[in-house]
TORPA-4810 file (N, C-alpha, C, O; in nm, 3 decimals):
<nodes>
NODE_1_14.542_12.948_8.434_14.682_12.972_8.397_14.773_12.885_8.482_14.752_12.903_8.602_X
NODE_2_14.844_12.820_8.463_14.951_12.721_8.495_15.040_12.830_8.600_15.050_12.952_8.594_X
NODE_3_15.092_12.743_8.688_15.180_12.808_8.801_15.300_12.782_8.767_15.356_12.681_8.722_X
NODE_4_15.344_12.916_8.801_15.505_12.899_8.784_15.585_12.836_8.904_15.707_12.849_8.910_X
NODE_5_15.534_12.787_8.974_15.599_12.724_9.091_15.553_12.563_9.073_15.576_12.478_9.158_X
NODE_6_15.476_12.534_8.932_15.496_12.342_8.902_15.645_12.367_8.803_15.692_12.459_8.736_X
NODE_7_15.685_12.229_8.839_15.830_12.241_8.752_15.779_12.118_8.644_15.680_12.047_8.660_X
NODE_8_15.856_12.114_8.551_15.823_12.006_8.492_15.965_11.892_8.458_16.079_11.905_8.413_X
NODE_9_15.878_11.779_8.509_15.945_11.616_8.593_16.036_11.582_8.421_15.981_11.616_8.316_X
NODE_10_16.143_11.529_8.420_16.168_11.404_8.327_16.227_11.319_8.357_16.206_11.283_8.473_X
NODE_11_16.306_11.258_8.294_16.396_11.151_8.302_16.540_11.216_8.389_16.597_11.172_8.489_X
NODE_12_16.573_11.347_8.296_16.665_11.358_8.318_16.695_11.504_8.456_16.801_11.560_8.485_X
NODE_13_16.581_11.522_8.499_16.601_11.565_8.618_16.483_11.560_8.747_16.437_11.644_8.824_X
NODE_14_16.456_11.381_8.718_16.359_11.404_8.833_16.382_11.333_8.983_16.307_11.325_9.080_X
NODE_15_16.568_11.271_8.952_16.620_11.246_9.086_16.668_11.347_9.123_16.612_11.354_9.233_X
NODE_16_16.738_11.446_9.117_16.749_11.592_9.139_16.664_11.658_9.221_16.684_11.701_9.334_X
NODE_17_16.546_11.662_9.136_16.443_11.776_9.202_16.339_11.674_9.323_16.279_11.716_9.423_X
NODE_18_16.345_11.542_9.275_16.200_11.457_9.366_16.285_11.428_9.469_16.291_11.497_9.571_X
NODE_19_16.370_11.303_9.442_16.424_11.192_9.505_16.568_11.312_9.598_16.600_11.273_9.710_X
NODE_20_16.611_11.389_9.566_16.712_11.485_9.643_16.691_11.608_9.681_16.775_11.693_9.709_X
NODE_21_16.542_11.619_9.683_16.492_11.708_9.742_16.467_11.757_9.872_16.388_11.690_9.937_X
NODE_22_16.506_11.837_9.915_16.505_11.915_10.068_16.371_11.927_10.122_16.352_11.947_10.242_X
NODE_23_16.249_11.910_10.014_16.137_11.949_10.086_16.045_11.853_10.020_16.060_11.825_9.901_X
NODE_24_15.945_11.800_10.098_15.809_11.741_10.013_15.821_11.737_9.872_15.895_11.824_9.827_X
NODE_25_15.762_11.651_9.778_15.750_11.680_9.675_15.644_11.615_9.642_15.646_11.497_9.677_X
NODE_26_15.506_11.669_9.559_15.405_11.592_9.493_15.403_11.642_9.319_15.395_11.749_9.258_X
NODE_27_15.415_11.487_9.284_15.429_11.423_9.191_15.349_11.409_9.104_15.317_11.290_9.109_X
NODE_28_15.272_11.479_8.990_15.097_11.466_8.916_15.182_11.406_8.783_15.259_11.456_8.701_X
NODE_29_15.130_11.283_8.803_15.146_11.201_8.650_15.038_11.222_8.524_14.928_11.173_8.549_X
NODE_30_15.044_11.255_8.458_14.934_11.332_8.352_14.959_11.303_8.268_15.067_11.251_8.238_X
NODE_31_14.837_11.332_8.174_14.897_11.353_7.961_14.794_11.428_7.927_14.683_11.413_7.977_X
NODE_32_14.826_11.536_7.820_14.785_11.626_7.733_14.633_11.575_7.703_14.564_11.676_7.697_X
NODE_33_14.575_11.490_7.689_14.476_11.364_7.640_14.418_11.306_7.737_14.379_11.193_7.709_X
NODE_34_14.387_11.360_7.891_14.348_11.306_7.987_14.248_11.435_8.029_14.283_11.552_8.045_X
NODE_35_14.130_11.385_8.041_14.003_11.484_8.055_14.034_11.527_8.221_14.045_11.642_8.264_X
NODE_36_14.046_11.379_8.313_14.037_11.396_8.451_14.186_11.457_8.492_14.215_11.499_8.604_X
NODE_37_14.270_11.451_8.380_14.427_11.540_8.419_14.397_11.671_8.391_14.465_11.764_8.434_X
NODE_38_14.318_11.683_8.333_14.337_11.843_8.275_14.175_11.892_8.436_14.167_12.011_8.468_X
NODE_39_14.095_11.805_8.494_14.006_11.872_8.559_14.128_11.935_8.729_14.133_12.047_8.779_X
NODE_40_14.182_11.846_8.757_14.291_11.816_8.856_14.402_11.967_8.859_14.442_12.043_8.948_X
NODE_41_14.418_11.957_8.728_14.540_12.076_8.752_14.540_12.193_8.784_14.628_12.261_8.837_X
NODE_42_14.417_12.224_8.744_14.400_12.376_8.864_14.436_12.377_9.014_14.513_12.455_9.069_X
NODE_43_14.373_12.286_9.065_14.379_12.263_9.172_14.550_12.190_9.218_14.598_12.172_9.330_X
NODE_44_14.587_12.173_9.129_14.802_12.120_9.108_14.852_12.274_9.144_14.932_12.300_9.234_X
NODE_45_14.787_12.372_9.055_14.838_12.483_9.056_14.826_12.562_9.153_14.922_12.630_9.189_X
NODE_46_14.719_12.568_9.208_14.691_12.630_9.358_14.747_12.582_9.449_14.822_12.668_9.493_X
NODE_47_14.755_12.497_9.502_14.861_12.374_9.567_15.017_12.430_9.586_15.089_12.459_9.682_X
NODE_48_15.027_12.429_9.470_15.219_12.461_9.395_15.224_12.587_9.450_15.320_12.594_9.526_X
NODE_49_15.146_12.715_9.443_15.110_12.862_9.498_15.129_12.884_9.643_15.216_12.953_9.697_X
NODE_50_15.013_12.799_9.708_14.995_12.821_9.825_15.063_12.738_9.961_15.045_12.753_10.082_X
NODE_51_15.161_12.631_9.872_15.298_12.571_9.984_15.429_12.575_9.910_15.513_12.489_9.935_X
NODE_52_15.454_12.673_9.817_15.572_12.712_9.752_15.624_12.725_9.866_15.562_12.758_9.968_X
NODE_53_15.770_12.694_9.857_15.893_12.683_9.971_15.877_12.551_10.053_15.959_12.460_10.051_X
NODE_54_15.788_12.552_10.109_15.724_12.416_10.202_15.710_12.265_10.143_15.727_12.156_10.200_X
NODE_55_15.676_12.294_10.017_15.620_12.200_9.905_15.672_12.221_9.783_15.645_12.329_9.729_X
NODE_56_15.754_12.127_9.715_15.747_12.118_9.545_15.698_12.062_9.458_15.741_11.949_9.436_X
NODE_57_15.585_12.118_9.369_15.535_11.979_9.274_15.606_12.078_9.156_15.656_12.190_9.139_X
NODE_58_15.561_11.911_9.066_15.617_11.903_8.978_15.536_11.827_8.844_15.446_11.760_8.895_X
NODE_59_15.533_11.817_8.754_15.399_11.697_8.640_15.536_11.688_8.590_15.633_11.761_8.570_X
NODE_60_15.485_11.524_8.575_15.509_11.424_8.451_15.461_11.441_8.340_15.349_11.488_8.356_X
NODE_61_15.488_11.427_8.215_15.431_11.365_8.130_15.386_11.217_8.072_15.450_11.192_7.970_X
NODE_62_15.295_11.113_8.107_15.353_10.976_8.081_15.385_10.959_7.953_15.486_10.897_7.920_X
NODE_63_15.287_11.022_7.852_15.351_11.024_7.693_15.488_11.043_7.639_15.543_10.978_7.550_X
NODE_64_15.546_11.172_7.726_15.661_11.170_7.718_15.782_11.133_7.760_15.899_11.145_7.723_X
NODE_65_15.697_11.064_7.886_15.841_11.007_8.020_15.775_10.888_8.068_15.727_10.865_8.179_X
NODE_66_15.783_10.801_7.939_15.718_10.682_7.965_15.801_10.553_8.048_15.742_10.451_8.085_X
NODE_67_15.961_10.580_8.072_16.022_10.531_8.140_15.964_10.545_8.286_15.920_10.454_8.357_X
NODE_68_15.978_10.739_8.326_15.926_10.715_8.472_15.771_10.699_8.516_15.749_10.712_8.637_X
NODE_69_15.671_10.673_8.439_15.540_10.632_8.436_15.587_10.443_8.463_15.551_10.363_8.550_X
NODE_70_15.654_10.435_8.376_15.696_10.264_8.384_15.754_10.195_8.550_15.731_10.101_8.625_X
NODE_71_15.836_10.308_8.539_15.933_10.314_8.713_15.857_10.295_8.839_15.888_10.231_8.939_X
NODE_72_15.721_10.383_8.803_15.647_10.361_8.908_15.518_10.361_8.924_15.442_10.431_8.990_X
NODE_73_15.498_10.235_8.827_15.400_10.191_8.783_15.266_10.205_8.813_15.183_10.158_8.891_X
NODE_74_15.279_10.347_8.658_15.138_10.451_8.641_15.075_10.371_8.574_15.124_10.341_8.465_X
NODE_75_14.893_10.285_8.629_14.845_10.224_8.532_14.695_10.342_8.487_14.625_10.346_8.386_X
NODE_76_14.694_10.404_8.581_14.573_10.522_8.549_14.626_10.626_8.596_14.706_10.622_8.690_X
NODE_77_14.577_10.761_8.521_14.628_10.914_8.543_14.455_10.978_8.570_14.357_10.907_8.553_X
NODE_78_14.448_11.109_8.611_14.581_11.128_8.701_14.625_10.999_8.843_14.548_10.915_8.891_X
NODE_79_14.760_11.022_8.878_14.800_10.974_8.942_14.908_11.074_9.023_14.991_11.154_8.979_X
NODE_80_14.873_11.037_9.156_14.928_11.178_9.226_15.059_11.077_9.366_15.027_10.988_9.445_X
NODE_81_15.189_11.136_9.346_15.278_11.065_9.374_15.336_11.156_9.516_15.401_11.257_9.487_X
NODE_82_15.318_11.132_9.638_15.385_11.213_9.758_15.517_11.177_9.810_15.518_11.107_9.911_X
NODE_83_15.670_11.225_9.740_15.765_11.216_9.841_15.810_11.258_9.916_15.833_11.371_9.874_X
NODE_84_15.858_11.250_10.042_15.959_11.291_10.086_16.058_11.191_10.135_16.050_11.069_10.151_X
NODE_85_16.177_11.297_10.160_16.362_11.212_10.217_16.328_11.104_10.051_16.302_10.984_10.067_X
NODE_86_16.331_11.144_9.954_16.338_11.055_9.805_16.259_10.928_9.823_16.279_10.827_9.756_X
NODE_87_16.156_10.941_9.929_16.100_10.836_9.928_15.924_10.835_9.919_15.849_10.903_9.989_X
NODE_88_15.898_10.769_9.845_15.738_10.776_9.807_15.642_10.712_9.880_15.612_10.592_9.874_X
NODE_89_15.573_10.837_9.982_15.506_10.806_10.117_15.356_10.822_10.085_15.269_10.805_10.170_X
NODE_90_15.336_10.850_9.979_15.225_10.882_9.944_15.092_10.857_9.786_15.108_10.927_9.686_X
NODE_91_15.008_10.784_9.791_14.923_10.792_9.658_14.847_10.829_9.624_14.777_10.823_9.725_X
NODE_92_14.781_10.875_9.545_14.627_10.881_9.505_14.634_10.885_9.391_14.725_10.934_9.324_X
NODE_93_14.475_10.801_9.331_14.505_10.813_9.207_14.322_10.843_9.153_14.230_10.779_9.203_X
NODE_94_14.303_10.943_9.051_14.184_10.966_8.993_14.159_11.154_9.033_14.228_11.202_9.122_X
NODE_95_14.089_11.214_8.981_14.029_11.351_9.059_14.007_11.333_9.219_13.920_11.261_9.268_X
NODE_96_14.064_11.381_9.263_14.032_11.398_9.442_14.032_11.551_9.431_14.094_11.628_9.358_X
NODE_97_13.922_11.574_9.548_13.896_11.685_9.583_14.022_11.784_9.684_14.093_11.729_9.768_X
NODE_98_14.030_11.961_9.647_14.162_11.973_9.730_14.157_11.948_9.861_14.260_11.925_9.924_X
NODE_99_14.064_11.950_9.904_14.076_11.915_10.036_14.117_11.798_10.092_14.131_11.793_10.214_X
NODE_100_14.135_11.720_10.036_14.182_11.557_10.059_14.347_11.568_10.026_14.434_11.517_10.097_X
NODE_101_14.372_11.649_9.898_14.482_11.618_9.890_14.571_11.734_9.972_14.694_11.737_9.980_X
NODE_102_14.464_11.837_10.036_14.566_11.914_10.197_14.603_11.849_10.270_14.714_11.875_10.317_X
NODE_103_14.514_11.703_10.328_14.529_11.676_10.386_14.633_11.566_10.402_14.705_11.548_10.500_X
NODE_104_14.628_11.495_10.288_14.822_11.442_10.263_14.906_11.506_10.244_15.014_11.449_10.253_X
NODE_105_14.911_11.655_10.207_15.007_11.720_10.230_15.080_11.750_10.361_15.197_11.747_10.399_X
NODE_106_14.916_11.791_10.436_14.970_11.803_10.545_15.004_11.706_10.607_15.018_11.740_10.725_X
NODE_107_15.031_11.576_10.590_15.104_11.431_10.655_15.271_11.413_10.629_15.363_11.350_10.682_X
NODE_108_15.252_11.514_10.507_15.360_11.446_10.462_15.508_11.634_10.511_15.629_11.638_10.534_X
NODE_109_15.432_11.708_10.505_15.560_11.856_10.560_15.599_11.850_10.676_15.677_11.935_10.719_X
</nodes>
């Protein structure tokens, strides 16, 4: 079941919530049609759960927000985007295990 603490990214509010954000933010670039996006997001969702307040993620759609897939040039999904202070300190891109991606979290709070 999807967490209510991922928000979902677009065009039209993802300088708002990423780039003017008060706290961390990780970034899961995805599509509906992505086997290794859909293995990933559980583990998005537990994530989003267990550093709510500390941490905000949020998914993209690239199908649908093919501007900001373009912006910051998503050539494979998943693709996992770490900002903070609106600035993007962080990458990974493919299934990573959670433990890898605690551990850029924890680099980046």
């Amino acid at each position: 079941m999807a967490s209510q603490n991922v928000i979902t990214l677009t065009a039209d509010n993802f300088d708002k919530e990423v780039l003017q954000s008060d706290v961390p933010v990780l970034v899961d670039f995805w599509a509906a049609w992505c086997g290794p996006c859909r293995m990933i997001a559980p583990i998005i969702d537990q994530l989003a759960d267990e550093y709510a307040g500390r941490l905000k993620v949020g998914k993209v759609n690239v199908d649908e927000e093919a501007q900001l897939a373009q912006r910051y040039g998503i050539m494979s999904i998943p693709t996992l985007y770490f900002f903070k202070n609106g600035e993007a300190v962080s990458q990974l891109v493919g299934v990573r295990p959670k433990a890898e991606l605690e551990r850029v979290i924890q680099t980046v709070l």
